[in-house]
N, CA, C and O of each residue as an XYZ file, in Angstrom:
508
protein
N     -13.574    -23.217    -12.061
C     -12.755    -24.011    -11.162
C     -11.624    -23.141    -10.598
O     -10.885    -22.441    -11.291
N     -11.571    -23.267     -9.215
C     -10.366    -22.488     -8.416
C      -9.394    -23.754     -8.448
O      -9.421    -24.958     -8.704
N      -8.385    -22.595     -7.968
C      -7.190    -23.921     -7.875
C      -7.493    -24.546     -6.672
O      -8.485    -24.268     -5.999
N      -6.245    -25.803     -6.241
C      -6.249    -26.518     -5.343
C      -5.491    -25.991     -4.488
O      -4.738    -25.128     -4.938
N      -5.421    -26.227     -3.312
C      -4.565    -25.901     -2.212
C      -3.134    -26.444     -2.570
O      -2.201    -25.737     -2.189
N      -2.788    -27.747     -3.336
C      -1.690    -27.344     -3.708
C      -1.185    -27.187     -4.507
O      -0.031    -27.609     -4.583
N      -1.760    -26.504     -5.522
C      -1.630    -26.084     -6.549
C      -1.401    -24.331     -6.736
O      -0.841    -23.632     -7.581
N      -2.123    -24.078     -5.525
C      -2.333    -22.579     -5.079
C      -1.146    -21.733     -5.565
O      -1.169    -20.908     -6.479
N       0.104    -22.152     -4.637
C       1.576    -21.898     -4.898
C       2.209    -21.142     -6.272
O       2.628    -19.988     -6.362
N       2.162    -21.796     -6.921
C       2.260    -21.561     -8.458
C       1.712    -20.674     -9.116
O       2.445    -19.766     -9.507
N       0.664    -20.638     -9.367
C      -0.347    -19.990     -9.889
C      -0.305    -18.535     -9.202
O      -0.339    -17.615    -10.020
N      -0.253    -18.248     -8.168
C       0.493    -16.872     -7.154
C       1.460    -16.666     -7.635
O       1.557    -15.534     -8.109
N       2.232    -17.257     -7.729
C       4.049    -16.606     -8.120
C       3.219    -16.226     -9.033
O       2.608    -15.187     -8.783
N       2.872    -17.063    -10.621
C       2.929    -16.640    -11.864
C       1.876    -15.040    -11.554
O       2.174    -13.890    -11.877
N       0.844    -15.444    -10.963
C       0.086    -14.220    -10.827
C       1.094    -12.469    -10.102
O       0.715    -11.361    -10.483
N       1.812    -12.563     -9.502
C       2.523    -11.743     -8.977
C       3.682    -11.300     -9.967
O       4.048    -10.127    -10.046
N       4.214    -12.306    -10.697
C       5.376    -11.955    -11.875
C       4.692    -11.017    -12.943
O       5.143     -9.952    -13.364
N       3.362    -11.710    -13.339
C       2.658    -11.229    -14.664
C       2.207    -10.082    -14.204
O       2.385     -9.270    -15.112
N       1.606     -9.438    -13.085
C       0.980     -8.177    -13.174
C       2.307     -7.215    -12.915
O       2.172     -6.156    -13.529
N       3.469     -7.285    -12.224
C       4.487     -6.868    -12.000
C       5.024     -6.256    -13.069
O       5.145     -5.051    -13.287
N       5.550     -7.817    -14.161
C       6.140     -7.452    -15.452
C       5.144     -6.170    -16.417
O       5.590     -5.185    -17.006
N       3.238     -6.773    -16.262
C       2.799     -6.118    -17.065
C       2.409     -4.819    -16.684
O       1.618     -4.374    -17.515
N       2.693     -3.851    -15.561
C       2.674     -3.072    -15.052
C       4.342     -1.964    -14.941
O       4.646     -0.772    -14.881
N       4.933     -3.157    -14.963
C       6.397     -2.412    -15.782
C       6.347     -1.630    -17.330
O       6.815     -0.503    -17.491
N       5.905     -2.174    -18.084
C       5.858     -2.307    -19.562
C       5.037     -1.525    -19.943
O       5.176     -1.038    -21.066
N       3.785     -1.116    -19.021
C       2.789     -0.342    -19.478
C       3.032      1.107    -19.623
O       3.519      1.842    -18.763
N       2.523      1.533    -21.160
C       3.029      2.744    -21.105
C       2.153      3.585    -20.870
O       2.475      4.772    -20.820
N       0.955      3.224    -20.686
C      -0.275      4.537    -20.515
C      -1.104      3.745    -19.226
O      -1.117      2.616    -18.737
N      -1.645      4.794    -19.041
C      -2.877      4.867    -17.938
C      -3.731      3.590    -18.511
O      -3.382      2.510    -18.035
N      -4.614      3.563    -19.299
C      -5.171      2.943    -19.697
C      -4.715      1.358    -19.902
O      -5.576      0.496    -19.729
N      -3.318      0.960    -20.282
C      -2.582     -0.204    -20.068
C      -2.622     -0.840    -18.438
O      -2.793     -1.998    -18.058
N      -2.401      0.377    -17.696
C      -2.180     -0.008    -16.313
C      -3.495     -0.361    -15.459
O      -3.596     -1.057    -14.448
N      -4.623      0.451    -16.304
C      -5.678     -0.146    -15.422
C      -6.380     -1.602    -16.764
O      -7.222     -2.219    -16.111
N      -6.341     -1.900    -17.447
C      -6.468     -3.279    -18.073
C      -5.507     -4.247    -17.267
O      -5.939     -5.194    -16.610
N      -4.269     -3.950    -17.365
C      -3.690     -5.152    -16.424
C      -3.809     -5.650    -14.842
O      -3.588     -6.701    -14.239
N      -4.324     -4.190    -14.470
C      -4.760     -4.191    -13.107
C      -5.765     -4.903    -12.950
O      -5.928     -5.476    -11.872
N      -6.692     -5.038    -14.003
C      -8.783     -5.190    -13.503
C      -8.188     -6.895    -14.281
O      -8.885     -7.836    -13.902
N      -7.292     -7.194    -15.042
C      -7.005     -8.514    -15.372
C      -6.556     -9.287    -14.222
O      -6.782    -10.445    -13.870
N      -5.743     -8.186    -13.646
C      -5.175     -9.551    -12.778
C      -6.414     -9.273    -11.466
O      -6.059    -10.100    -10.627
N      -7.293     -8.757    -11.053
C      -7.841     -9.061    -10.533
C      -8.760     -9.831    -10.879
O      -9.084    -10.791    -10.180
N      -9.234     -9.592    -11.817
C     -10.089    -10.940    -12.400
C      -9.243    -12.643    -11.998
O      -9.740    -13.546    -11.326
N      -7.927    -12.634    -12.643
C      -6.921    -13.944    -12.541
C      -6.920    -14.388    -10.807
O      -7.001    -15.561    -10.444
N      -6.813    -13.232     -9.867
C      -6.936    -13.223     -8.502
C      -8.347    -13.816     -8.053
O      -8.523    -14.405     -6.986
N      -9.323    -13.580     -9.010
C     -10.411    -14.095     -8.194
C     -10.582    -15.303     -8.870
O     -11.032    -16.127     -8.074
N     -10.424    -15.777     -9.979
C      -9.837    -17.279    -10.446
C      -9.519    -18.325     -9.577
O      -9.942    -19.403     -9.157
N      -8.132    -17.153     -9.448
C      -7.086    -18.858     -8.605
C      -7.789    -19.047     -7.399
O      -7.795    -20.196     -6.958
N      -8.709    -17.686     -6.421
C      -9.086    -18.085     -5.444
C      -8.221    -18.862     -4.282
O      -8.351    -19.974     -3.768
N      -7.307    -17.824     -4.097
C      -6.051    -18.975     -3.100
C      -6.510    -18.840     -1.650
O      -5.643    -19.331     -0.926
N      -7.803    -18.240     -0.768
C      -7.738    -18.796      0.618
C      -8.806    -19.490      0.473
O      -9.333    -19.515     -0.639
N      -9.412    -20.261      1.634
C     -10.198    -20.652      2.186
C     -11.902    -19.442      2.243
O     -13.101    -19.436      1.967
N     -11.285    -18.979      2.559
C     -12.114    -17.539      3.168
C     -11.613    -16.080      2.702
O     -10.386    -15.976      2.703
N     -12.352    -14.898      2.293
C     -11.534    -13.594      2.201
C     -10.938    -13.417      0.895
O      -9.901    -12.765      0.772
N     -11.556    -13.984     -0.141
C     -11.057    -14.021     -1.155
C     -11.597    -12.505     -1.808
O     -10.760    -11.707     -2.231
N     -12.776    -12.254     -1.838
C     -13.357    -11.191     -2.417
C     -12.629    -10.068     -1.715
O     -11.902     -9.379     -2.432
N     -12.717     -9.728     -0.244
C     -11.814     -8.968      0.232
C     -10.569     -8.793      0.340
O     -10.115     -7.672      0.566
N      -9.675    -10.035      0.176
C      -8.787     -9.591     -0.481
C      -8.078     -9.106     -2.020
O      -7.270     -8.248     -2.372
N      -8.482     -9.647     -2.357
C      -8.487     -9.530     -4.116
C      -9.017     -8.249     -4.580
O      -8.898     -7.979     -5.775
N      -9.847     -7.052     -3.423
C     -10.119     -5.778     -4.056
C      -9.185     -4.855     -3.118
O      -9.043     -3.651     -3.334
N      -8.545     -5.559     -2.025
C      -7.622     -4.620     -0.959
C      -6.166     -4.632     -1.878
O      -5.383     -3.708     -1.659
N      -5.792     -5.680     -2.916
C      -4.725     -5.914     -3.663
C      -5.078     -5.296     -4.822
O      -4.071     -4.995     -5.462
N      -6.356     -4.902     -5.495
C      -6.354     -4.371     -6.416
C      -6.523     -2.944     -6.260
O      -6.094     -2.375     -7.264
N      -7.155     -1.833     -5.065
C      -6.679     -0.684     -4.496
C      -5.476     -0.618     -4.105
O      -5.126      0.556     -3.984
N      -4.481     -1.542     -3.787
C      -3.036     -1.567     -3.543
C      -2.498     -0.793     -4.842
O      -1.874      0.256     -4.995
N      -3.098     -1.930     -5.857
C      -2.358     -1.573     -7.313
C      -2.598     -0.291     -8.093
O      -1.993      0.320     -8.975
N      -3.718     -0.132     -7.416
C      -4.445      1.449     -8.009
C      -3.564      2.373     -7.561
O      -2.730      2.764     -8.378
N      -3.539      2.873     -6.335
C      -2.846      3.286     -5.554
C      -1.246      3.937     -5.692
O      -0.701      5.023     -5.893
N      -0.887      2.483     -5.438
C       0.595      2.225     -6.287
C       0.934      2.991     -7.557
O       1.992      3.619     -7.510
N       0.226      3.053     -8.690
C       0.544      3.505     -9.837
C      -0.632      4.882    -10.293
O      -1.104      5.261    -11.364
N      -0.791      5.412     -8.610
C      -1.490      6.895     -9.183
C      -2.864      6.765     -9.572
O      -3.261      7.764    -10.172
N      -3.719      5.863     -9.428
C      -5.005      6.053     -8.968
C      -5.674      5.989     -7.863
O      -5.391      5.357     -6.845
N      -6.786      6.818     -8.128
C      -7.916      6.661     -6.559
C      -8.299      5.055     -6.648
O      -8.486      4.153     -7.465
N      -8.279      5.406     -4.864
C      -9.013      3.656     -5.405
C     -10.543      3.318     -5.261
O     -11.415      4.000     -4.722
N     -10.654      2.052     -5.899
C     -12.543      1.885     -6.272
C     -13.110      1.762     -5.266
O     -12.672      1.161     -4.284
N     -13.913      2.179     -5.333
C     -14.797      2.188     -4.418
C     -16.146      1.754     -4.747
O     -16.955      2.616     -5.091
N     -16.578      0.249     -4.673
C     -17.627     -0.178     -4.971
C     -18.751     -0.460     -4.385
O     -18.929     -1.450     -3.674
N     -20.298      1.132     -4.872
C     -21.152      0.938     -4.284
C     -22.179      0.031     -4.338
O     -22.323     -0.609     -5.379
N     -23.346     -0.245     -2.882
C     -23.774     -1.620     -3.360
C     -24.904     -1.373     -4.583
O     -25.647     -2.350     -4.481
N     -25.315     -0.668     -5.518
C     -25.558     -0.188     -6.414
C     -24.885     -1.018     -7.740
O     -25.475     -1.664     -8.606
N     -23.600     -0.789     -7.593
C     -22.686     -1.343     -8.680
C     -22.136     -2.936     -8.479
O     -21.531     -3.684     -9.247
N     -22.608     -3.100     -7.146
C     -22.162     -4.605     -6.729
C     -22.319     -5.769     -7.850
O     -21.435     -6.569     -8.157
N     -23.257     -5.720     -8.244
C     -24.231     -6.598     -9.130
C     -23.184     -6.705    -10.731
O     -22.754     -7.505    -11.562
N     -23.204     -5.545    -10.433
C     -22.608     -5.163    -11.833
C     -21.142     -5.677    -11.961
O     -20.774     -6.415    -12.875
N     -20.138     -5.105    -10.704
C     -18.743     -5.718    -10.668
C     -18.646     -6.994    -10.636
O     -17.736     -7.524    -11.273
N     -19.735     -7.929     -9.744
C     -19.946     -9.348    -10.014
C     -19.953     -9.893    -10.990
O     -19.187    -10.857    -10.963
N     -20.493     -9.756    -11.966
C     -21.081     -9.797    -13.364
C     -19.773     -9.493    -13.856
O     -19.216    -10.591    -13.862
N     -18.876     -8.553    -14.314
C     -17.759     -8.812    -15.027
C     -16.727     -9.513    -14.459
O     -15.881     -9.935    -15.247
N     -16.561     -9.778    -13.122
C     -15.983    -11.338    -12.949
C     -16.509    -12.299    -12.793
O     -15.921    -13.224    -12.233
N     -17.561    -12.402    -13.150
C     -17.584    -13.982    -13.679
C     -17.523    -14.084    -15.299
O     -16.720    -14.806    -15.890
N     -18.293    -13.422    -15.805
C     -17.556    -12.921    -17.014
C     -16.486    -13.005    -17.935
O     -16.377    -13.110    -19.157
N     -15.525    -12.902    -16.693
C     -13.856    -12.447    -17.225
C     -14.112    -10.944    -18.449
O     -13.435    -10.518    -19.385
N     -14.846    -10.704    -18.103
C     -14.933     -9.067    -18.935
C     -14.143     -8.084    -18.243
O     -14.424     -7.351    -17.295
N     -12.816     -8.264    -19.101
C     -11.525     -7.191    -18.703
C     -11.919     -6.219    -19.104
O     -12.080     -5.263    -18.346
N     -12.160     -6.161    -20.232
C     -12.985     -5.162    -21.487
C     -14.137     -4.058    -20.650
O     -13.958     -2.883    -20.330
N     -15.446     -5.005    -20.436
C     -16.352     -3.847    -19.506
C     -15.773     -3.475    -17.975
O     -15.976     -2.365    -17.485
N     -15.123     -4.399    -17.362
C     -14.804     -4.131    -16.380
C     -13.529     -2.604    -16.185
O     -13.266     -2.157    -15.069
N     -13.130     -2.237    -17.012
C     -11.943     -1.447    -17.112
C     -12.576     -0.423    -17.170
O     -12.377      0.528    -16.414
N     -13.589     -0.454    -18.233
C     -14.178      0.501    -18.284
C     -15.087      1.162    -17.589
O     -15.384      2.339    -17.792
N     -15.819      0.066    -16.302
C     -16.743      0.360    -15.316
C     -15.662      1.294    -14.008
O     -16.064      2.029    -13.106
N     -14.075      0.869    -14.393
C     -13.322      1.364    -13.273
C     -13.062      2.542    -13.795
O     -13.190      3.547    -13.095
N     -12.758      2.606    -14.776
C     -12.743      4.273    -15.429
C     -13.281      5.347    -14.975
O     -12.710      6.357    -14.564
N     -14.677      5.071    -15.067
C     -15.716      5.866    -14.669
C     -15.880      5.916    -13.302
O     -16.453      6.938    -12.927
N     -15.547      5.108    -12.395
C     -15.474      4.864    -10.761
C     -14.472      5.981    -10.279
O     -14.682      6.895     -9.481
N     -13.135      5.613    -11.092
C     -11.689      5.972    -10.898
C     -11.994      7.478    -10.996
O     -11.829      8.032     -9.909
N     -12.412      8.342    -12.032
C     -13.283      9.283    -12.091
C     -13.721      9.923    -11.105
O     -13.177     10.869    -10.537
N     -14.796      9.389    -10.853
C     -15.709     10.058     -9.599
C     -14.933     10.180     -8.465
O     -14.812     11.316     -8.007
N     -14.212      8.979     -7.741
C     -13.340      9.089     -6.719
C     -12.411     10.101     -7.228
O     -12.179     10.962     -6.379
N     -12.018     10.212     -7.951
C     -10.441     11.158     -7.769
C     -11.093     12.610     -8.006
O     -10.181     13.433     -8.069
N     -12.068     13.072     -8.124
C     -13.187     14.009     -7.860
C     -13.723     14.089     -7.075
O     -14.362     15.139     -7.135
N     -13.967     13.407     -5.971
C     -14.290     13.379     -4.523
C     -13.170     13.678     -3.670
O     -13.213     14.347     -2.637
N     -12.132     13.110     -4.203
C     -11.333     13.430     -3.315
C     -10.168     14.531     -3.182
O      -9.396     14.785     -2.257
N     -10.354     15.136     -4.583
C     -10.225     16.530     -4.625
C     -10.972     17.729     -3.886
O     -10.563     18.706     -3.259
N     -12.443     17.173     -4.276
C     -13.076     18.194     -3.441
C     -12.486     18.072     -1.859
O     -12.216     19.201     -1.448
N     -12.249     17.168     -0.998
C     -11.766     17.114      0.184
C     -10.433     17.699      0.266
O     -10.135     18.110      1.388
N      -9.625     17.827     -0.581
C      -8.555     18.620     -0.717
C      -8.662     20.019     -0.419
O      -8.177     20.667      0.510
N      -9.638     20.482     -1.712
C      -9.742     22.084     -1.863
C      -9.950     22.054     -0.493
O      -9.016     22.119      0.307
N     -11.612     21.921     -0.033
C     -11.838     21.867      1.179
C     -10.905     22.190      2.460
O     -10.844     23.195      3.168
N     -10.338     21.204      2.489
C      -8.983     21.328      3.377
C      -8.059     22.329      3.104
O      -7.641     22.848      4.139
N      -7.612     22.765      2.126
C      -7.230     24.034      1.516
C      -7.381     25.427      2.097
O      -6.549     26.150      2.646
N      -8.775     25.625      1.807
C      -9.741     26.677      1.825
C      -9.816     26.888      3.522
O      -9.621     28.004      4.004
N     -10.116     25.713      4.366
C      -9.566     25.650      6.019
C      -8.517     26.223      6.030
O      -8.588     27.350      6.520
N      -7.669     25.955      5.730
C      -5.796     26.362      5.746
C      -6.428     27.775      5.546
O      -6.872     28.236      6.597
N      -6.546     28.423      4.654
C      -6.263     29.517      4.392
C      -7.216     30.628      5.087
O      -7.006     31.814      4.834
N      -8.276     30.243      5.973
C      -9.209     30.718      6.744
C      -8.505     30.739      8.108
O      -8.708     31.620      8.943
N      -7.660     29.702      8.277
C      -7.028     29.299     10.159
C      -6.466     31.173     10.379
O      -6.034     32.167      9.796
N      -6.721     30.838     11.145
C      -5.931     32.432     12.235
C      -4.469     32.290     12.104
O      -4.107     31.125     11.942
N      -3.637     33.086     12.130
C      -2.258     33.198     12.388
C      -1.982     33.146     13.521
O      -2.511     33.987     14.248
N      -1.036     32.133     14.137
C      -0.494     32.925     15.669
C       0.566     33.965     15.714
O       0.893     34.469     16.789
């Protein structure tokens, strides 16, 4: 059950206080992405629009990645099935751990585009 439209209200604040507070408090990496993949789970719960819920709820949870120094997920349609499956679930537990390994690969991809870019730099001509 999603919330109600007017019930929506509430349930947002509390959702915005709790990942806030629990993202303050967290002292490791690993804290920060459990509270992160929680409150996205809680985000796809309350279900607060009409429409755009899935898309938003992973543009707020790359926000949060982001925000606190991770790559963000990038979910292929490969893994679709799978990220589905731990929210409905509510599997904070596998789900953290499916981002782990995501979080991983991306921030390894996107290094290589670094060096890359790098390695350009240091090839460019002088004027």
């Amino acid at each position: 059950m999603t919330a109600s439209v007017q019930e929506t209200p509430l349930p947002m604040q509390q959702w915005v206080d709790n990942l806030n507070f629990r993202l303050d408090v967290a002292a490791t990496e690993d804290e920060k992405i459990v509270s992160i993949v929680e409150a996205h789970i809680a985000f796809e719960r309350i279900h607060p629009f009409a429409d755009g819920n899935g898309r938003t709820g992973r543009m707020v949870l790359n926000y949060s990645l982001l925000q606190h120094g991770f790559a963000p997920l990038i979910i292929n349609s490969k893994e679709k099935a799978t990220y589905l499956r731990y929210l409905a679930e509510q599997d904070a537990i596998g789900f953290s751990k499916f981002i782990e390994s995501a979080l991983t690969e991306e921030q390894q991809r996107l290094q290589r585009f670094v060096n890359k870019e790098q390695h350009q730099i240091s090839l460019a001509p002088l004027d």
